[in-house]
Every structure is written in C-alpha cells, then in structure tokens.
C-alpha positions as CSV (number, residue, x, y, z in Angstrom):
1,X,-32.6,41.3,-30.5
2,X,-32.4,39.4,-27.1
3,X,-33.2,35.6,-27.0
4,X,-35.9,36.0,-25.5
5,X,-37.4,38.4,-28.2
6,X,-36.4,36.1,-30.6
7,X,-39.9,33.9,-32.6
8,X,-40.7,31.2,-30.6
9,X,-38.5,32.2,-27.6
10,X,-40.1,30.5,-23.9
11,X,-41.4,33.7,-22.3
12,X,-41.6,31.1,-19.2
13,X,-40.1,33.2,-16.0
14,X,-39.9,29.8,-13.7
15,X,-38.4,27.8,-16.0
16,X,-35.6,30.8,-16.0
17,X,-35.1,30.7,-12.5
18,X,-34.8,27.1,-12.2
19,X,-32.5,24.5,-12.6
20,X,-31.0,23.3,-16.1
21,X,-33.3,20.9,-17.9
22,X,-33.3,17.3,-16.7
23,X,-30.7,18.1,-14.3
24,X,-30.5,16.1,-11.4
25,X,-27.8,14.8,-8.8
26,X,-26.0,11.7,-10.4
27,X,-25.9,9.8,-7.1
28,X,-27.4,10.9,-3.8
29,X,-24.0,12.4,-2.0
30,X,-25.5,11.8,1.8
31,X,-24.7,8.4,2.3
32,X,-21.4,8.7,0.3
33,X,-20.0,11.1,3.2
34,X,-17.8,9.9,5.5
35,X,-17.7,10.5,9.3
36,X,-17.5,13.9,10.6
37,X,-14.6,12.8,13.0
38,X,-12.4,9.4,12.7
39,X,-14.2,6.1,13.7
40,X,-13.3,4.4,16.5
41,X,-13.6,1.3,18.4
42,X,-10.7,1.1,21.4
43,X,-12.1,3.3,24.3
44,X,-15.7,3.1,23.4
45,X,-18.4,1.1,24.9
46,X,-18.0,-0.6,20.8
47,X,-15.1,-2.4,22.0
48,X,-17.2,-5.0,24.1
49,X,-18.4,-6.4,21.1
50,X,-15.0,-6.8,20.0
51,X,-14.3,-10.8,19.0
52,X,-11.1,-11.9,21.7
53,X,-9.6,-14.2,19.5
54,X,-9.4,-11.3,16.8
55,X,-7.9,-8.8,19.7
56,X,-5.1,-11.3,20.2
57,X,-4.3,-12.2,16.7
58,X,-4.3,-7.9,15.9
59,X,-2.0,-8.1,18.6
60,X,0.9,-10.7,17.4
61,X,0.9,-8.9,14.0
62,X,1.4,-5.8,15.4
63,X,4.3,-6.7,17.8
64,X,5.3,-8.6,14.9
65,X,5.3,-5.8,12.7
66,X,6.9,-3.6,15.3
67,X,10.1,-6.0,15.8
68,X,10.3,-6.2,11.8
69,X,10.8,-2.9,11.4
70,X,13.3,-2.4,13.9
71,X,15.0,-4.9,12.4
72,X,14.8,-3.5,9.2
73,X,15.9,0.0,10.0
74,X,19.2,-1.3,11.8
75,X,19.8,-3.7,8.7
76,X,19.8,-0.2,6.7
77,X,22.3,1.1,9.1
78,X,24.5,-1.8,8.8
79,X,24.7,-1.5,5.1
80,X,22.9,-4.7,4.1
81,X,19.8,-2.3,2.8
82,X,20.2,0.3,0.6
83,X,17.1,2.3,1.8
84,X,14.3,1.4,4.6
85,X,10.7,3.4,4.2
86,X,9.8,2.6,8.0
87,X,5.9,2.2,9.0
88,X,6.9,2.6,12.4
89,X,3.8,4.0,13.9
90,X,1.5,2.8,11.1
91,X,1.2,-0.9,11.9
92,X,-2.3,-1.3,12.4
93,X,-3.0,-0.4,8.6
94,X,-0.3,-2.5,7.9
95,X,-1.6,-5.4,9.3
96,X,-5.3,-4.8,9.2
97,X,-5.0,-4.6,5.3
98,X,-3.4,-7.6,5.2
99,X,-5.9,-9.5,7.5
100,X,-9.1,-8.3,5.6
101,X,-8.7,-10.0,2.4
102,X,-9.2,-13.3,1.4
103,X,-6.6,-16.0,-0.3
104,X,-7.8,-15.3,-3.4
105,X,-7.5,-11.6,-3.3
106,X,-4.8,-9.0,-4.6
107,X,-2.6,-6.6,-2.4
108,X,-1.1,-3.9,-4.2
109,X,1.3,-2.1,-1.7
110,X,3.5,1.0,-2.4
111,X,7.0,0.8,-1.3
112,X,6.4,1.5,2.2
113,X,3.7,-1.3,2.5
114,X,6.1,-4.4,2.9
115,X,4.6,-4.9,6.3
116,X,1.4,-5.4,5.0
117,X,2.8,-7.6,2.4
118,X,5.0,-10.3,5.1
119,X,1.5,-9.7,6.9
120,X,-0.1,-11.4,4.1
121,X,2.4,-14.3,4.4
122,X,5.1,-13.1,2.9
123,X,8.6,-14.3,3.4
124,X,10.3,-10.6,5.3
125,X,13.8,-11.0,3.1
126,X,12.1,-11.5,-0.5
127,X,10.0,-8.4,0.9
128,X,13.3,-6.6,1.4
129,X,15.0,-7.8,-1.5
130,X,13.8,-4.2,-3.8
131,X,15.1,-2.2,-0.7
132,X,18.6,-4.1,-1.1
133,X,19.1,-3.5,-4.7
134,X,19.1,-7.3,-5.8
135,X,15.9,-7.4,-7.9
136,X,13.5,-4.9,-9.1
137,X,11.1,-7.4,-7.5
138,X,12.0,-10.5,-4.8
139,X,8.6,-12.2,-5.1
140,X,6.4,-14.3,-7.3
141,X,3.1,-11.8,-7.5
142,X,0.9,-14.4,-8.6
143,X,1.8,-17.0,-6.3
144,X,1.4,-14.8,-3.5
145,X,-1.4,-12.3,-4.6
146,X,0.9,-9.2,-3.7
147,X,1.4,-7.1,-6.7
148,X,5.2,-5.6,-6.8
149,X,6.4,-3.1,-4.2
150,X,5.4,-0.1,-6.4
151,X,8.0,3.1,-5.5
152,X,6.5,5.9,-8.0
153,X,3.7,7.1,-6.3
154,X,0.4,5.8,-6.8
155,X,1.2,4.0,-10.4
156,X,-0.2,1.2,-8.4
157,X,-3.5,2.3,-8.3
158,X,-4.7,2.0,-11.8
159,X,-3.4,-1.2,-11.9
160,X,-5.6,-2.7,-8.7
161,X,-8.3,-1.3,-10.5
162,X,-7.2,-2.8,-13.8
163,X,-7.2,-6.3,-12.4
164,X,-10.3,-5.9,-10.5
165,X,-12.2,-5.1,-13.0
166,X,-10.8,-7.9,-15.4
167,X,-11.5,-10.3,-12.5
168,X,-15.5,-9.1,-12.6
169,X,-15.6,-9.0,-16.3
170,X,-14.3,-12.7,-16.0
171,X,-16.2,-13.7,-13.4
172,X,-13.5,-14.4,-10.4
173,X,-14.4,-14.0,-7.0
174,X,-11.9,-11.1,-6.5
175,X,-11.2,-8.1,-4.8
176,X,-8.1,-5.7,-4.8
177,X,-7.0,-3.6,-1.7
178,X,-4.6,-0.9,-3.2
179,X,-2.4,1.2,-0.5
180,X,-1.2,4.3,-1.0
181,X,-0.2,7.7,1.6
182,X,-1.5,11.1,1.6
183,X,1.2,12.3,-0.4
184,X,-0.1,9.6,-3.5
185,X,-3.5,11.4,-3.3
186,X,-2.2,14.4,-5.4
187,X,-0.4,12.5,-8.1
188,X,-3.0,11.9,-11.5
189,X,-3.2,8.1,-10.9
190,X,-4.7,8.7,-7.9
191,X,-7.8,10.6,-10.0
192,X,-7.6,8.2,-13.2
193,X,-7.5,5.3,-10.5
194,X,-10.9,6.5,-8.6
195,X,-12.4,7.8,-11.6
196,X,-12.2,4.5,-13.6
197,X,-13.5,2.5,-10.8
198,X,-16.4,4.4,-9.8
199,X,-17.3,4.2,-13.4
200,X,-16.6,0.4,-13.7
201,X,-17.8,-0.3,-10.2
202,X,-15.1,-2.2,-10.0
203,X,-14.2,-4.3,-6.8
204,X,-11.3,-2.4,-5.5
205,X,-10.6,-0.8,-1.7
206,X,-8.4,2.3,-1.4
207,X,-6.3,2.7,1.6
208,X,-5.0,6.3,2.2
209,X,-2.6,6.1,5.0
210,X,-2.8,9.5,6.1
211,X,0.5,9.8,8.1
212,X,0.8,13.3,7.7
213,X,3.8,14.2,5.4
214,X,4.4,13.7,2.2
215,X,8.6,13.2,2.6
216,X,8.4,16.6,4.4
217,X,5.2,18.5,3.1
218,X,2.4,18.4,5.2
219,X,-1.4,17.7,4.6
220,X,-2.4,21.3,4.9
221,X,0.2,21.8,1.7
222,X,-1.1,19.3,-0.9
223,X,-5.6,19.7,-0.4
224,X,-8.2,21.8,1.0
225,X,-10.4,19.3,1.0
226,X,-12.2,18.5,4.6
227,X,-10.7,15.0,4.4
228,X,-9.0,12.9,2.3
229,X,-12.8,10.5,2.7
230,X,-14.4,13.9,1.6
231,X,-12.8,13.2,-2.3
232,X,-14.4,10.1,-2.5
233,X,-17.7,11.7,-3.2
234,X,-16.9,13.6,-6.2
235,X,-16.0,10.4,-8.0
236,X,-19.1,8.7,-6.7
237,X,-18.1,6.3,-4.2
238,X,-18.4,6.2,-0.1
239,X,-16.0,7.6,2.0
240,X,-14.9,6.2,5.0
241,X,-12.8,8.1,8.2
242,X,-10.8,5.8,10.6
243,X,-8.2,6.1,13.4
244,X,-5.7,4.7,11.4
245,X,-3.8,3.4,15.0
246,X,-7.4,1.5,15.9
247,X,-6.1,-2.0,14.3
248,X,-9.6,-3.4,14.9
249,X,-11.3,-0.4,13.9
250,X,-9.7,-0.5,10.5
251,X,-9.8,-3.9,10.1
252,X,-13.3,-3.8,10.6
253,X,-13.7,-0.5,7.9
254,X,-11.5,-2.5,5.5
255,X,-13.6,-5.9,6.2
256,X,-17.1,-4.1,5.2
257,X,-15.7,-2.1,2.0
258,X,-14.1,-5.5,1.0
259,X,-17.9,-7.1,1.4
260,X,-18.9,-4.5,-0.1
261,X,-16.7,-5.0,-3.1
262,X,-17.0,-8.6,-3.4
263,X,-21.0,-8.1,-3.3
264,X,-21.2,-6.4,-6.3
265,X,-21.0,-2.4,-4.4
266,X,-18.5,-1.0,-5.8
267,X,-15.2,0.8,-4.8
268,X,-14.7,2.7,-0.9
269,X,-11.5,4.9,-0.1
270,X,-10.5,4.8,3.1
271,X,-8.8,7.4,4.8
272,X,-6.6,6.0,8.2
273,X,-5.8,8.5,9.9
274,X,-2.2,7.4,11.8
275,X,1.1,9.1,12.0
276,X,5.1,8.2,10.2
277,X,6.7,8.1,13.7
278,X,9.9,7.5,11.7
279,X,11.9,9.3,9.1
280,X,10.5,9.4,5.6
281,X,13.9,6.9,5.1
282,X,17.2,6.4,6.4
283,X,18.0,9.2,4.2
284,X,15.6,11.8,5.9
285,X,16.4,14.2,8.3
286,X,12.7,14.7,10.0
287,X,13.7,17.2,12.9
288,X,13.8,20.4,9.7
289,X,10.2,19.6,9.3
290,X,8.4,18.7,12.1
291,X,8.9,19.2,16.1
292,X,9.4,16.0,18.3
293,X,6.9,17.3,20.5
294,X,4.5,16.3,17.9
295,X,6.3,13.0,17.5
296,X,5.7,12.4,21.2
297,X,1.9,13.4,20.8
298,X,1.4,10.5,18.2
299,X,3.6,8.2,20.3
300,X,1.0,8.6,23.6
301,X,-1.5,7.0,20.6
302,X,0.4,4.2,19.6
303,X,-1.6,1.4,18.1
304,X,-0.1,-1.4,20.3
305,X,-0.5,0.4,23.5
306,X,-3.8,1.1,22.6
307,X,-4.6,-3.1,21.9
308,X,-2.7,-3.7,24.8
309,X,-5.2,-1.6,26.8
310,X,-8.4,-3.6,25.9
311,X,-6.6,-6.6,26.1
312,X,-5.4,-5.6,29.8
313,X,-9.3,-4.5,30.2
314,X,-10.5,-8.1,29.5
315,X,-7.5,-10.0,31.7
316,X,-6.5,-11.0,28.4
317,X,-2.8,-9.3,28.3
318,X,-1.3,-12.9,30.3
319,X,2.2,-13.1,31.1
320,X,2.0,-15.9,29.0
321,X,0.7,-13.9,25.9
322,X,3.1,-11.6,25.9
323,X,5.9,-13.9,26.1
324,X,5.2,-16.1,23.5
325,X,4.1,-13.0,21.3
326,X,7.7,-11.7,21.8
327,X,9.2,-14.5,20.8
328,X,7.5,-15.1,18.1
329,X,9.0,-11.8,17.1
330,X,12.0,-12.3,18.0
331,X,13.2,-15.7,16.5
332,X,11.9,-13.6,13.1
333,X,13.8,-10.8,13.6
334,X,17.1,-13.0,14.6
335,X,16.5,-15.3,11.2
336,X,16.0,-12.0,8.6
337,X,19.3,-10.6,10.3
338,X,20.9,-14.1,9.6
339,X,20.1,-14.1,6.3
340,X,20.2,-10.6,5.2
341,X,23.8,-10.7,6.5
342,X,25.1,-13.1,4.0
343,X,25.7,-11.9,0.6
344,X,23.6,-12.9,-2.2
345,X,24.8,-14.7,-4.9
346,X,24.2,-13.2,-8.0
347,X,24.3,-14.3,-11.4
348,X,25.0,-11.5,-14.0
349,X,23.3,-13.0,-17.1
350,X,20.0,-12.3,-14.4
351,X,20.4,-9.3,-16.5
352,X,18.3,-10.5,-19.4
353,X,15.9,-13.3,-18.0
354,X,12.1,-11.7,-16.4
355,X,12.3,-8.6,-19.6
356,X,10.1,-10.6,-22.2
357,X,9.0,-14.1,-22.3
358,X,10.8,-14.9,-25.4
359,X,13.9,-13.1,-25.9
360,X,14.6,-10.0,-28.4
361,X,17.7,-10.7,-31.0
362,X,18.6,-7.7,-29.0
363,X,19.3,-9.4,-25.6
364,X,20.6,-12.4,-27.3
365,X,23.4,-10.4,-28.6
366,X,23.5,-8.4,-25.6
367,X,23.8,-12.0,-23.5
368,X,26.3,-13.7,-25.8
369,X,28.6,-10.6,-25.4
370,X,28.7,-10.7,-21.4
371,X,28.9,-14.2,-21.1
372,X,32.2,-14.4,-23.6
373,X,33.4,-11.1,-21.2
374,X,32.3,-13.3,-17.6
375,X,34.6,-16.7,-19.2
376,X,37.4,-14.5,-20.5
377,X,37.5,-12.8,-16.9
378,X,37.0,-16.6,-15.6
379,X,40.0,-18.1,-17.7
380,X,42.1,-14.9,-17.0
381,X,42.1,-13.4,-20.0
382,X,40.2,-10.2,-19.8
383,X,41.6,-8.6,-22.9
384,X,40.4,-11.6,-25.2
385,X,36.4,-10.7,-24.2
386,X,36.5,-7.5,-26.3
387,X,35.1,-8.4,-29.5
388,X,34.3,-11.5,-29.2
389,X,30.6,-11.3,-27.7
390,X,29.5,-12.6,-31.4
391,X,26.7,-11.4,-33.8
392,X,23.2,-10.9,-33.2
393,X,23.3,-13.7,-36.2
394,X,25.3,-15.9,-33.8
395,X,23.1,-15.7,-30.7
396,X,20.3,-16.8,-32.5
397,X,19.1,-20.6,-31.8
C-alpha cells in the first residue's frame, strides 16, 4: 500500500506539486546581495561629493601607514622583530577601519591588522611588542578598545561578536569591527562567528581583507562562492563588495554598516577587495607562488596613488601638504627605530603576573623557586638555587 492509498491519505495533486507546508524564505535574499562588481568612489563622477577635509586626513594615514611598515619590515631584518606580517598594499582597510568607529567602540584585529590598530591611536612599539617576542600582548585592551593581536586565524571573531552582543544585552552604545583575511573565511570561527551574530543581531562589522592568498593558496583554492560578500546571505545578513585600495570608498562601506549596527540592524561582512603586495612575512618566499607581473598589476592600483590623484584633481595635493605629511611620517618612523633598537628590560618573575587575578598555589611555588634561582645567580652562587625554591606551603601568604 502506497501513502497515498493509505485511509485518509490527501488525494490533493497541487498540494503535491507544491512547495512544503508553511514554507517560505526566512529573510528576503535581494537586498542582502552585494554588488555585482566592487564599489567604488575614486574615478567616478561619486568622488565630487567626496568631503576634502576627509580626502586629506585618508591621505596622512595612509602615508603614515606606508612609512610604518617600511619601518617595520627593515626592523625585522635588523633582528629587533622576530616576524613582520606586512599590509603593504592594504592600507586603506587599515586605516579606514580604524577611522569608522567611534571612541567607544572595539577593534578586534588579526595579527596582520597592527596598522589599523596604531590607526586607532595606538602607540606603533606596544603594537609591535607580540611581533618581538616580549609579551603575548604589549597593550592595555580596555583602555584602548583594541582587543589583542589575535594570530590563530579568525579566533577573533567569535569574540567581537561575544562582546557586542553583551554590550546590547547591557545596554552600551557599542559596536565591534572584527578584521580578518580571505584565508580566516575557511576556518569554523568564521561560520560560528557569522552564524551567532545573525541570530543575535548583534552589532558587529566583518572585514574580509581579500588580499588574495592565504600564505600561498589562492582564492580560487579555499571557495566557490561568487564572492566572499556572496556568504553573507546564507547566514542572513547583507553583503557588501568594495575596492579594498578605495580608502574613502571603504571608509564610507565601513561608516554605514557601523550605523547600521549601532541602529539596532544588525551585522554586515564586508568583503575589500585589495592585494598583499608584500610577503606573507619575512619568512615567506612569494616569487614560488605568484608572478611579479601580477605584483606590478596591483602596484599600478595602489591606494595612495589613487588619493593622490583626486587630491591632485582638486589642487589639493600642495607642496605644502605633502611635506608636512612626510614628515609627520617620518619623525614616527625615526622615534619606533629609536626605541625598538634599545633592548627591553625584562623582568623574569613577568612569568607569573597577567595568568589569573589571584594567584594559583601553583605559580606561587612556581615563583618562589625562580626568584631563590634569579638571587642565588645574583649573589654568585648558582649551585645553592637548586632546592631551595621552598614549598607550595612556603609561598603561601
């Protein structure tokens, strides 16, 4: 016996051919598509509208940015970094991320993002201080509002959405901006991240700089999809496309989704397209994975040539402008060389402070035993440290 012969079966032929009951489209998809092609502002008749005193603020960051990580890169090769993630190329994310948040808002940057972050204000050598191996961390995150340079890909994610949603839940005016690269878009955290936020509508932005390789596997390697934008859709938020080397054109995409956020909208993921002009690192050896003809292509679209082009369009590119600009740049490079350059002093009972707020019986034994070690090395006396760190009994107050 079929179903349909079976007593009190629907012998109902259209409802068979139609769709499943009560089905319908959770959200309408249309207006959660993004662009077919990245949007743009330099070179189109949008630029007019353009604000000047924005143009020429875009435009110290990003020669700013540009000097930084020049400087950063040759600190790598002197030895006074252990690794530099260069966003060489990529500035005008960097800097429009940084520029469309409030005070009161939260960065949460992945490792290669510490533009973004001395963008935001940050001092450049407590930025660096991960990269040279002092401190698992070189900045207060609450004083600054920049979460910690996060190096496992896209772990950083959940946790912008995390806070964001705590901050609606409590009422703060807050929004988080959470960066992350192409590669980060095909770890887990990335879907648990999206997912989560869509659900909560929580007020979060996601920045996908799209810079073509993940360390050496490119785009058309990790998704199918038609975009990066394009996933936003299946987790129910908008999409949004952008020439990621437009720095007004992101920083005006950033500026609406974090509006949008802060108005009660939702999430956005934003997809820049831009390009890692740079190795992957100082450890990276780019030429077995991509022709420098292609480099060259990207370089013809650099973001500050491009600024400097509707600046030079509106007489605004003065002598003057460019001078000060450079200097500006400049006197920061020559004061993070100064001080990178002289060694830290470093205290080795560091070791236990910033792991709990009170400490375990653990680390106080732990502690007691290195610092009787440190002042029988200090008296000169080495041999007298061993056994003499004390009890977990003793190092208790």
């Amino acid at each position: 016996m079929t179903v349909l012969e079976q007593p009190g079966s629907s012998r109902n032929k259209s409802s068979l051919a139609g769709p499943p009951p009560a089905w319908r489209p959770r959200v309408d998809p249309a207006p959660l598509l993004p662009d077919a092609a990245p949007y743009r502002l330099l070179g189109t008749d949008a630029a007019a509208r353009l604000d000047s005193g924005l143009l020429t603020r875009l435009y110290a960051q990003l020669v700013r940015g540009r000097r930084y990580n020049a400087q950063a890169t040759a600190l790598t090769r002197q030895g006074r970094l252990a690794v530099y993630p260069s966003s060489t190329g990529q500035e005008a994310c960097e800097v429009a991320a940084a520029l469309a948040l409030e005070e009161r808002d939260w960065l949460f940057p992945s490792y290669r993002d510490t533009l973004a972050a001395v963008a935001r204000g940050l001092d450049p050598v407590q930025a660096l201080t991960l990269l040279r191996g002092d401190w698992h961390n070189g900045y207060d995150p609450h004083e600054h509002r920049i979460a910690p340079l996060c190096t496992p890909l896209a772990t950083q994610l959940p946790h912008a959405v995390g806070l964001a949603h705590a901050a609606r839940l409590k009422g703060d005016d807050v929004v988080a901006l959470a960066m992350v690269g192409d590669g980060g878009t095909s770890e887990g955290d990335f879907h648990e991240a999206l997912n989560f936020a869509a659900l909560w509508q929580a007020p979060v932005v996601f920045l996908v700089q799209n810079n073509g390789f993940a360390i050496s596997v490119p785009l058309a390697k990790q998704t199918a999809a038609p975009s990066l934008a394009h996933k936003a859709v299946g987790y129910g938020m908008p999409g949004r496309l952008v020439d990621g080397n437009d720095a007004p054109a992101v920083h005006e995409v950033l500026t609406e989704a974090v509006e949008r956020a802060r108005g009660g909208g939702g999430p956005t993921l934003v997809e820049a397209v831009t390009y890692r002009i740079e190795a992957h690192t100082n450890a990276d050896d780019a030429t077995r994975y991509r022709a420098d003809s292609e480099v060259e292509t990207w370089r013809a679209h650099d973001p500050i040539a491009l600024l400097e082009h509707e600046l030079e369009a509106r007489r605004l590119l003065t002598d003057e402008l460019v001078g000060a600009t450079r200097d500006g740049a400049e006197q920061m490079a020559a004061d993070l060389r100064e001080r990178m350059n002289a060694d830290p002093v470093l205290d080795p009972m560091d070791l236990f402070n910033h792991v709990y707020a009170e400490q375990s019986s653990q680390l106080r034994e732990q502690a007691a035993q290195l610092r009787a070690e440190l002042d029988a090395e200090a008296a000169g006396h080495p041999e007298d440290a061993a056994g003499t760190g004390g009890s977990a009994e003793e190092a208790r107050p």
